[in-house]
Each structure stands twice: as C-alpha cells, then as structure tokens.
C-alpha positions as CSV (number, residue, x, y, z in Angstrom):
1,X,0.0,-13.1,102.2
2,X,2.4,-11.4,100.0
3,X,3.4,-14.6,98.5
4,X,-0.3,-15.5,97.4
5,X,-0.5,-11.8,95.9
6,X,2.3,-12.6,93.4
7,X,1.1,-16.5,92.3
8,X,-2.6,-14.3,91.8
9,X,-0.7,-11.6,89.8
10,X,1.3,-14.4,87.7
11,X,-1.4,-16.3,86.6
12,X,-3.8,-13.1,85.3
13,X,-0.5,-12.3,83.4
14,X,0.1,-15.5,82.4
15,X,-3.7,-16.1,81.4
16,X,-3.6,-12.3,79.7
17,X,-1.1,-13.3,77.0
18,X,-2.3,-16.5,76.2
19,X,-5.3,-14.5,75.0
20,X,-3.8,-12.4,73.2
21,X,-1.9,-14.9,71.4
22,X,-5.3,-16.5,70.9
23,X,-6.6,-13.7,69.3
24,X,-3.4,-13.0,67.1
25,X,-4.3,-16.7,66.1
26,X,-7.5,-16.3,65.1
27,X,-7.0,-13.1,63.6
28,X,-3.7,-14.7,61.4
29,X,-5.9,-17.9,60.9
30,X,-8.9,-15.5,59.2
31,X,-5.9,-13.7,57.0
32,X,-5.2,-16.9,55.9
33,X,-8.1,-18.2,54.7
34,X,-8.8,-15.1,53.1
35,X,-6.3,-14.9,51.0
36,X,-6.9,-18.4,50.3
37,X,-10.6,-17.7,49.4
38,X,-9.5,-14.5,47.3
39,X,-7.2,-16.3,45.5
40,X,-9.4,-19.2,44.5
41,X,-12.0,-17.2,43.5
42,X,-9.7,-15.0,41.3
43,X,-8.4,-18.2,40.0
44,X,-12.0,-19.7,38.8
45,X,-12.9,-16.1,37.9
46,X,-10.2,-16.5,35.3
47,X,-10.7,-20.2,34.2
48,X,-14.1,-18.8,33.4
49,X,-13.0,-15.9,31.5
50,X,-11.4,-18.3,29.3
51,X,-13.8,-20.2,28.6
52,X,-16.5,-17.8,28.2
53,X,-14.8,-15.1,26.2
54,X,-14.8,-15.2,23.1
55,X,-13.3,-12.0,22.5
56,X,-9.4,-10.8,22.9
57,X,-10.7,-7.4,24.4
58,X,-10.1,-8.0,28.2
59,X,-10.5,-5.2,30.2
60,X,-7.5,-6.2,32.1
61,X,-5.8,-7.5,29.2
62,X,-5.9,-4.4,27.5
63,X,-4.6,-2.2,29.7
64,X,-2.0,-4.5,31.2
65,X,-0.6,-4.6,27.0
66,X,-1.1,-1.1,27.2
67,X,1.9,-0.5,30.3
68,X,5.6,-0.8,29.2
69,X,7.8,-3.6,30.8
70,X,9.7,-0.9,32.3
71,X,6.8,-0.1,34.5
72,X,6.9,-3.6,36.2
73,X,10.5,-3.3,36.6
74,X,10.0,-0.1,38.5
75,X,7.0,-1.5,40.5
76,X,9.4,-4.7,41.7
77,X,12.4,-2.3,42.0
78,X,10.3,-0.4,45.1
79,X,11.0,-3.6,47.1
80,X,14.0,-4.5,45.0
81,X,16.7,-1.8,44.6
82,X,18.8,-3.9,42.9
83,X,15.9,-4.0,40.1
84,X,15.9,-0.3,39.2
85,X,17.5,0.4,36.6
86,X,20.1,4.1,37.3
87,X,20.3,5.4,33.7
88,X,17.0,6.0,32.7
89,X,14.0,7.8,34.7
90,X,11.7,5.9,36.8
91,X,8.6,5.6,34.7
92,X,6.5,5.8,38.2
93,X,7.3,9.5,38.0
94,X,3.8,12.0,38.6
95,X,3.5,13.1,34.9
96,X,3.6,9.1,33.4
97,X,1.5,7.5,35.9
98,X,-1.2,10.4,36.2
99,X,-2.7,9.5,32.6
100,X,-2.6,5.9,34.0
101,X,-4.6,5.9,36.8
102,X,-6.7,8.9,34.6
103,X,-7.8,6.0,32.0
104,X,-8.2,3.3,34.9
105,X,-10.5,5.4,36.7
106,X,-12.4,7.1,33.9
107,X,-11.7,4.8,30.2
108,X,-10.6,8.0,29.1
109,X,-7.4,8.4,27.5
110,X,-5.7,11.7,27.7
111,X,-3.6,11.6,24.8
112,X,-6.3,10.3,22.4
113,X,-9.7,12.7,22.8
114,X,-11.8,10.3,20.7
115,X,-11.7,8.5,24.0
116,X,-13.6,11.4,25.7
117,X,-16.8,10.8,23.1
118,X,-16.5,6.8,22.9
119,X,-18.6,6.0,25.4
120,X,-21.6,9.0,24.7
121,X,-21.7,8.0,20.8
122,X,-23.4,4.5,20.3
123,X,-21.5,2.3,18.7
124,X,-18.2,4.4,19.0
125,X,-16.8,2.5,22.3
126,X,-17.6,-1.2,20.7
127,X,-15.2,-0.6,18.0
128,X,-12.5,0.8,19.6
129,X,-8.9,-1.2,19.2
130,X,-7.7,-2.4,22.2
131,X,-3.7,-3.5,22.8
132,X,-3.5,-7.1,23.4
133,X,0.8,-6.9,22.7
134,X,2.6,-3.7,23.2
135,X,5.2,-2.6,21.2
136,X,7.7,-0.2,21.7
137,X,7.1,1.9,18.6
138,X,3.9,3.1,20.1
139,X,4.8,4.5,23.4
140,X,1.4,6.7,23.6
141,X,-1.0,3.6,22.8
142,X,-2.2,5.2,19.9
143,X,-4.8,2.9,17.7
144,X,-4.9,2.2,13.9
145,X,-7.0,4.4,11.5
146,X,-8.7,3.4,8.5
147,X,-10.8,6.0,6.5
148,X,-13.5,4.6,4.4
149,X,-13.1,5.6,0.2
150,X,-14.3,9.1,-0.3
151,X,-16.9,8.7,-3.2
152,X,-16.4,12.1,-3.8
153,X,-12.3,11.9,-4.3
154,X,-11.0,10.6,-7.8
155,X,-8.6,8.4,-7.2
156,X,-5.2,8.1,-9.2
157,X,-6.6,6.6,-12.4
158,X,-9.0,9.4,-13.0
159,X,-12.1,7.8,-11.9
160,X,-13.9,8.2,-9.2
161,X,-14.1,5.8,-6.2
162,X,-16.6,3.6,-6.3
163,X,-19.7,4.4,-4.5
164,X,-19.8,3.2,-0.9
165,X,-23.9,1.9,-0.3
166,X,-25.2,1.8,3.0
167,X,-28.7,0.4,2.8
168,X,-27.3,-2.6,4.8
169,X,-25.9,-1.3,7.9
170,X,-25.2,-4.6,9.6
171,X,-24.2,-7.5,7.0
172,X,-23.8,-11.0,8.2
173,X,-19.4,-11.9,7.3
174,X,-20.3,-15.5,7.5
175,X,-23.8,-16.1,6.0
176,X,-23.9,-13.4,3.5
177,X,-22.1,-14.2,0.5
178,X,-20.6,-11.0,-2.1
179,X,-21.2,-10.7,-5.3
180,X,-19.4,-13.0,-7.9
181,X,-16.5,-11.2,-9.5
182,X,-15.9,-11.5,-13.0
183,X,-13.7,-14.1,-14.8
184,X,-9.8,-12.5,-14.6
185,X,-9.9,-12.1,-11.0
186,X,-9.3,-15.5,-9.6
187,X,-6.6,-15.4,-6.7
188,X,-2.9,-15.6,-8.0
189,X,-3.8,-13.0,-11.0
190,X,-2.0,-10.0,-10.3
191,X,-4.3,-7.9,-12.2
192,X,-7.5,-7.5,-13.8
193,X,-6.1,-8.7,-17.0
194,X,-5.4,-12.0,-15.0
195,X,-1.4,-12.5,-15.6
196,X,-0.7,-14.9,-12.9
197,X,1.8,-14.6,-10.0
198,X,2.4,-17.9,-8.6
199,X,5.6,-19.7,-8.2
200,X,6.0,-23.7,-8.8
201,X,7.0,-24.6,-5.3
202,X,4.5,-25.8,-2.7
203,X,2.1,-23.0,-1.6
204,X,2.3,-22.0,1.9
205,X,1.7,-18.4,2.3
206,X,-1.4,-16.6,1.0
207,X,-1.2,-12.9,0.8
208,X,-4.1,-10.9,-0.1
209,X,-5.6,-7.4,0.4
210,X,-9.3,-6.7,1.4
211,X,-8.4,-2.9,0.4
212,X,-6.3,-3.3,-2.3
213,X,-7.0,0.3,-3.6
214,X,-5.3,2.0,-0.4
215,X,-2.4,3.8,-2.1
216,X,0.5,6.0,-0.9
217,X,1.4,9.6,-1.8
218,X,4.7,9.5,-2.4
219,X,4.3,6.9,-5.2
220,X,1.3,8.8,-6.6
221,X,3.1,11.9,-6.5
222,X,0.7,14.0,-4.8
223,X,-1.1,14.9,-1.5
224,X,-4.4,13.3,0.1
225,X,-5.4,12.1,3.0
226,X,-7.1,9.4,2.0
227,X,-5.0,8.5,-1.1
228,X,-6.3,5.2,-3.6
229,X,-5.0,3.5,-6.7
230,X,-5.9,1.0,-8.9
231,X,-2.3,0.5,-10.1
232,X,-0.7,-1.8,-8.4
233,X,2.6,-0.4,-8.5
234,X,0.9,2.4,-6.6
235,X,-1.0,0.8,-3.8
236,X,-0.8,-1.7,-1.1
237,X,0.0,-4.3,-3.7
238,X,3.3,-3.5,-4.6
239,X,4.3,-4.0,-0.5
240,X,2.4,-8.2,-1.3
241,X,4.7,-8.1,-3.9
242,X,7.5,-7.1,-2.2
243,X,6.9,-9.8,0.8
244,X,6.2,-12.5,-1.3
245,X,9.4,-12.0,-3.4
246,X,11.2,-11.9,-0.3
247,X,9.6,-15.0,1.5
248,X,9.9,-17.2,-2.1
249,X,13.7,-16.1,-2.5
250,X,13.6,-18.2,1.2
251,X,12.4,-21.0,-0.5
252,X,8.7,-20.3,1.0
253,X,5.8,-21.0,-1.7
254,X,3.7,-17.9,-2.1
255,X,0.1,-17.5,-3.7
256,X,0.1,-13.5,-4.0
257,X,-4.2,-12.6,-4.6
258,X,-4.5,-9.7,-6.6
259,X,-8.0,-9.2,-6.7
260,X,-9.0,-5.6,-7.3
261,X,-12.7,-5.9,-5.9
262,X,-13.4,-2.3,-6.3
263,X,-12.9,-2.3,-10.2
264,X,-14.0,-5.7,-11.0
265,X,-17.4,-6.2,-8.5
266,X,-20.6,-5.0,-10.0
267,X,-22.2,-2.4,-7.7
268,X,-19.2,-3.1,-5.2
269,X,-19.6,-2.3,-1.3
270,X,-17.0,-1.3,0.7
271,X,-19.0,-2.5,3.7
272,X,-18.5,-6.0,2.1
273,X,-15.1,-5.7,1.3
274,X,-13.9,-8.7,3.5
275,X,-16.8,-11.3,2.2
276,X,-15.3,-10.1,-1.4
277,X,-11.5,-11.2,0.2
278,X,-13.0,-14.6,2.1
279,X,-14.8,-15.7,-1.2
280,X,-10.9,-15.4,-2.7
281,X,-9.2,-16.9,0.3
282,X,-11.2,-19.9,0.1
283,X,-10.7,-20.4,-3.4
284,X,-6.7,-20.2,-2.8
285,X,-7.4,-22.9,0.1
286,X,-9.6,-25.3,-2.3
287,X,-6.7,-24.4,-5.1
288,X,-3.7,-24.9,-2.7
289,X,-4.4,-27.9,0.6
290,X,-0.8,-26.8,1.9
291,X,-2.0,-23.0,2.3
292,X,-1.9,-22.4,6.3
293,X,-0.3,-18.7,6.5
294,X,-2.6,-16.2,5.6
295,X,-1.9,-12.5,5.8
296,X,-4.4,-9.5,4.8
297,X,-1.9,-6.6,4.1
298,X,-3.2,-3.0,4.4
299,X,-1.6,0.4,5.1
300,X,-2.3,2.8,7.9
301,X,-4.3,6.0,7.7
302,X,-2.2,8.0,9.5
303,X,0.4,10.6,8.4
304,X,4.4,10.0,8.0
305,X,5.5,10.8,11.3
306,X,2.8,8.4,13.3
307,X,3.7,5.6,10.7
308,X,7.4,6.0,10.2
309,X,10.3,4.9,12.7
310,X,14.4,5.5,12.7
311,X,16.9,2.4,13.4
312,X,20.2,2.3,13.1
313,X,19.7,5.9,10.7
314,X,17.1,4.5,8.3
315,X,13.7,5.0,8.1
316,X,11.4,1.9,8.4
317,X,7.8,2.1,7.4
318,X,5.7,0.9,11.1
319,X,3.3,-2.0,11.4
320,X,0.1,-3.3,13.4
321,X,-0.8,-6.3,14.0
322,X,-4.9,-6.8,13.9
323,X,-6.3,-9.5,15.2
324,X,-10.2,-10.0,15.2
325,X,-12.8,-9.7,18.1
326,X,-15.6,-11.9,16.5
327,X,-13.3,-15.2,15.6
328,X,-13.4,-17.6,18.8
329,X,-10.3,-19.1,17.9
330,X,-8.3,-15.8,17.9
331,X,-6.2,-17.1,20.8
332,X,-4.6,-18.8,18.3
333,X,-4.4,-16.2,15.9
334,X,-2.6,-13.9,18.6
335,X,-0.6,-16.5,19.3
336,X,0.6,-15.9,15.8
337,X,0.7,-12.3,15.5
338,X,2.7,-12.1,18.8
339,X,5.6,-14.3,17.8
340,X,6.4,-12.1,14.8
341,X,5.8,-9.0,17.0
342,X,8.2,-10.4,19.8
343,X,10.5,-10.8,16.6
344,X,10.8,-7.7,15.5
345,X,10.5,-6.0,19.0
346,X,14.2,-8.3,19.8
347,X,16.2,-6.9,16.3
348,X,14.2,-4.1,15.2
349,X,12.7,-2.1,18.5
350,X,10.5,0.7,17.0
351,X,9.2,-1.0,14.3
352,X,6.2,-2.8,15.8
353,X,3.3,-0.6,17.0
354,X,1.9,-3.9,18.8
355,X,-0.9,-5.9,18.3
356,X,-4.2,-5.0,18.6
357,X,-7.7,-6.7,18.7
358,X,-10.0,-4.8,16.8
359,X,-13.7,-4.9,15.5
360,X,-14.9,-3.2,11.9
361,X,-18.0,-1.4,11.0
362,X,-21.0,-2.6,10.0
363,X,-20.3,-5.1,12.4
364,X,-17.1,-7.1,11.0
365,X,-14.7,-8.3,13.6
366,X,-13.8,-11.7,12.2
367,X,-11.3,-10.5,9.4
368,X,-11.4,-14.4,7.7
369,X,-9.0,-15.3,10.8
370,X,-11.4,-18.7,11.4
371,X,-10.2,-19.7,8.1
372,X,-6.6,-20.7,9.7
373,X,-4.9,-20.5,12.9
374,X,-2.2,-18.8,11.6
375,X,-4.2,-15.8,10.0
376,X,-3.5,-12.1,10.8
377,X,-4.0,-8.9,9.7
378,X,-1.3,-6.4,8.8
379,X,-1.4,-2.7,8.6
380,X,2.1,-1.5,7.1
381,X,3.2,2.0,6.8
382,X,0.9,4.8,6.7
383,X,-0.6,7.3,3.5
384,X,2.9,9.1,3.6
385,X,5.0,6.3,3.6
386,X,7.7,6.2,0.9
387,X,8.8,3.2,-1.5
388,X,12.2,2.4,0.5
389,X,10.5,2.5,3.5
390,X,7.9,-0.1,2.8
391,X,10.4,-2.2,1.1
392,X,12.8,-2.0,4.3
393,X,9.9,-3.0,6.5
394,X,8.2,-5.5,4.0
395,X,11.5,-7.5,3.7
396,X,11.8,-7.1,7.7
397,X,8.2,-9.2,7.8
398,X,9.3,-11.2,5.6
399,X,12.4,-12.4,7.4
400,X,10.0,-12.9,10.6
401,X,7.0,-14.5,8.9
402,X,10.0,-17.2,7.3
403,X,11.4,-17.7,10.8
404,X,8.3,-18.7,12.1
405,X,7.7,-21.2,9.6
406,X,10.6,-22.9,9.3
407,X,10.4,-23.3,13.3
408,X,7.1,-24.3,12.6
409,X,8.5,-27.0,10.2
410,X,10.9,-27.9,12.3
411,X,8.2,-28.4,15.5
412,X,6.1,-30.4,13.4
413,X,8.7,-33.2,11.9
414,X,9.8,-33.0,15.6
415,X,6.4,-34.3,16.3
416,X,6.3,-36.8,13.7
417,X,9.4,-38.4,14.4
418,X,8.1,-39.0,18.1
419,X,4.7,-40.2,16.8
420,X,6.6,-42.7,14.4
421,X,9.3,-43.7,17.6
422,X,6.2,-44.1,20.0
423,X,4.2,-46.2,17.8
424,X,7.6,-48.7,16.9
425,X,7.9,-48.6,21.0
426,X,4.4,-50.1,21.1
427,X,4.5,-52.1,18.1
428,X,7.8,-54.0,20.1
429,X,6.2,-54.3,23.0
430,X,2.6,-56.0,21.8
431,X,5.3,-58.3,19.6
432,X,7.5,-59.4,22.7
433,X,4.1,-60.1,24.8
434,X,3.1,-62.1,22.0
435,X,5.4,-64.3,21.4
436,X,6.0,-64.5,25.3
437,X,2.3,-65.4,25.6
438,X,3.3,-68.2,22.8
C-alpha cells in the first residue's frame, strides 16, 4: 500500500514539472517570436523611412546627433565597467540627463526658450534647425541664427539696406526665376566693376555667397547687431577669398562668385536671395563642366563668444554646416558636409558646431544643394568675429575641403583603373573563346 502511495506521488511530480517546463516553453517560444516580430517591423519601419523621406529632419535622427558619444560610452559602461572612462564625470549624472528626457518628453529645450513658443507660433516649429552631426563646439545644441537686413540700418557704405518686399510670402526656389542682374556681375567678377578672379587651372570648386553683404564688426570698426557691407574687404567675401587662395595654393582650381545682388538687382528681394545665387551657380556650371564642389559661405548671427573657440591658445572663428530640408538628394549632400565635419572634429575639436539640416523662410529649404552632390552650406564665424580668426578657420576649411577632394580623386582613378582592368579581363576572355570556338 505504501509502495503504490509513493509510484502515485512520483508521477504527479513528475507530470507537475513537465508542465511547467511546458509553460516556460511556450512562454520563451512567445518572447522569441516577439522579438523577432519587433524587430522586423522596426527594420521595414526604417527601410521605409528611407525611402519615403525626403527630408534629413528625423525625429530620432535629430536627437540621437544631438547626444555626445560620451553618453553611449556611459550607457555601455553600466554593463561594461571596463568602458567607463575614471577621469571625467559620468554624463548620466541627474543635472545632464534631466534636460534630456525634458526635450524627449516635451520638444522643449531647456537651454533654448524659443523652443517653448515653436510649436504655439505657426510656422515657428517647421523651420527650426535640427542636428543631423554633432560637433563638440556646440555642447548645448544651440542652432544657427540669421537676421534678415534691417531696411532701416545704413550699412557701412552710407546707404541704406535695400528694402526687403514681402508681397510674396511663399516664392517657388525652383520655378520662379529672379531678376536679371546687370552686365558686371557674371560669376568670377569680384566686384561690381567686374575685375575677374579666376585662376587658369581646371575649375573645381565654386564658392559663392547668397548674402554677400553680411559683414563683421571688427573689420567695420563699429558695433551692430546685424552688421552689412558692400566692401568686400568688409564682408563675407573677404573669408571666399581667403579659402579660395588657400585651396588654389593646393593646386585646387577655384571659380570665387562675387556677385553683390543687393547693389546690382533692380528692386532686389531678400526673400529671393538664393534664386539670385542659383541663376549665378548655374552659369559657373555652364561656364566651368569640371565644377562639382560648391560651397555658399555665410557668417553667423550670433555674438563673439557663441561663434568663437580656443585651441591650442588661439582663437578660431566656429562653423556650421547647413544642409537643406527640401533637396531629396541631401543624403548625399550630408554625406559631404559630414566628412569635413569628422575632419575637423579629429585635428581641430571645438571648431565645428556640427551639421545641421535646416529650412529658410518664405519657404526655402533647398539652398541650390540639387545642383551637385557635393553642395553645402557654410556659416563661418559670427558678427563679432575678427580678421585672424576667420583667416585661421578659413584656411582650416580649406585644408579639409582639399583632403576630401584629392581622396575623391584618388577614389575615382581607383575606379577607372578597375573599369579599364575589368573590361581587358573580358575583352581576353570573348578573344580566347573565339578562337577556341575556331
């Protein structure tokens, strides 16, 4: 009797844990495909993206650019001790991660209150920069400014501004076309008397300016906050000049458009200013078939110590790197942008302020980047920003902008080469089946 008792008392046990370990099964089985499903849908959730977007302003992307690296290392370094770094402070301390998971929650930065009214004003929030590439000279994600001429400010020369219309609040980049300026202000001319600038190499690089009245203080030798020039010694200008001198003495050809729109356009509009700058561009690209770099220089709004960084004791004029909403090719464009940023951010930390993609008023967002792959806008130094201080960084931009293209160069005879091998390959092979076939 007590013998049956304990083969009935083995079995329920025996039948008790092979149901549990049925349901562990299942329950590890329906983990499984979970995670599987999750994953595959987060997969074709982003192949979509992809091919859908057409803008560089991801949610996601944006505020992933907007987090240091440090922050990753920290995050792996909770399951990795070996990854925390000792010297410095853990950047997943209360008072840095707070206005994280603030702007996350809420698209409100704390350190920038324009934030707070972006998404009550129309239009505010659809223009505001996003980070696409961090950079380590802008630890509080702050965004470019650009103030609009003040028709009401004389600029440098004497003369006022010229007046700023608005009866067309949302002109067309692409289908509208800008007024014709007049003869003396083809690109190359460094002026409106029409002296030309161009070198008697092979044209690669176009630099031009689609404000190329914005003008610095210290070379105007007074104070404004929203200072403008039509000498080109004065304004954004002299910093083209300064990188195309530096990228030529590399043996780099350089077409350097001078165009001063605001003094030569009749009844100019700054709300056209970059259909003035695209009719120029693609005159220099008619004019010049081996012109694939373009770069729109401008200068910052903001005051000397937002635009101005220390390295190594000298100061070194900041930079952002714009890249346009509307263009559908602006992958490519980034692409572009981001090598030169990841340039500087190796030798010269500080200097970048990272890339940023970025629409205009009036509804401009396209910035002539579908004009070229290799097209990007550059916002150099601020209204405070001092001669040396340009120069330093213009030279710096230089030396990046000629490192990518002559790894460019390099890539593409690569290419050739291999073209040229492969088709002698195949040209051997049809002629030893031929003659084998004879």
């Amino acid at each position: 009797m007590n013998n049956r008792k304990f083969r009935i008392w083995n079995i329920a046990r025996m039948k008790r844990k092979v149901m549990e370990g049925l349901s562990m099964g299942r329950t590890l089985v329906l983990l499984m495909l979970g995670s599987l499903l999750f994953f595959l849908l987060l997969g074709l959730g982003g192949m979509a993206e992809k091919g859908l977007n057409t803008s560089p302003v991801s949610s996601m992307k944006g505020l992933a650019a907007s987090l240091s690296s440090r922050f990753f290392i920290d995050m792996i370094g909770m399951e990795m001790p070996h990854m925390a770094m000792e010297k410095e402070s853990s950047t997943l301390s209360a008072e840095k991660i707070t206005p994280f998971v603030f702007e996350l929650l809420t698209s409100v930065n704390p350190k920038d209150p324009k934030s707070l009214l972006a998404g009550e004003v129309p239009g505010m929030k659809t223009n505001q920069p996003v980070p696409l590439r961090s950079g380590s000279g802008n630890e509080d994600g702050e965004a470019p400014a650009d103030y609009r001429p003040d028709p009401s400010t004389p600029n440098e020369t004497g003369g006022d501004h010229p007046e700023v219309k608005t009866e067309d609040p949302t002109p067309d980049e692409s289908n509208t076309s800008p007024a014709e300026p007049p003869s003396g202000t083809e690109p190359g001319n460094t002026n409106k008397g029409g002296t030309s600038e161009v070198a008697s190499t092979k044209k690669n690089v176009l630099i031009y300016h689609s404000h190329p009245q914005e003008a610095f203080n210290p070379l105007l030798g007074k104070q404004s906050n929203n200072p403008g020039s039509s000498s080109p010694n004065k304004n954004i200008m002299l910093v083209g000049s300064m990188i195309a001198k530096r990228l030529e003495s590399k043996g780099i050809g350089v077409v350097h458009d001078k165009s001063d729109y605001q003094s030569t356009v009749p009844d100019y509009n700054w709300n056209y200013s970059y259909k003035y700058s695209r009719q120029a561009v693609k005159a220099a690209l008619a004019e010049n078939e081996d012109l694939t770099y373009l770069i729109d220089v401008h200068r910052d709004s903001q005051r000397h110590s937002k635009t101005t960084t220390t390295v190594n004791g000298v100061n070194y004029a900041q930079v952002y790197f714009i890249v346009g909403h509307a263009n559908k090719n602006w992958r490519q464009n980034e692409e572009f942008a981001s090598r030169i940023n990841q340039m500087l951010e190796k030798s010269y930390p500080g200097v970048s302020r990272g890339v940023w993609g970025k629409s205009a008023d009036q509804g401009n967002g396209e910035y002539n980047q579908s004009l070229s792959p290799n097209s990007i806008l550059i916002e150099i130094g601020g209204i405070d920003n001092t001669k040396e201080e340009l120069k330093r960084t213009g030279d710096l931009l230089a030396d990046m902008i000629a490192d990518v293209y002559w790894q460019d160069m390099k890539a593409q005879k690569a290419s050739v080469k291999n073209k040229q091998e492969t088709t002698k390959t195949v040209q051997k092979q049809e002629s030893s089946s031929n003659n084998k076939s004879s």
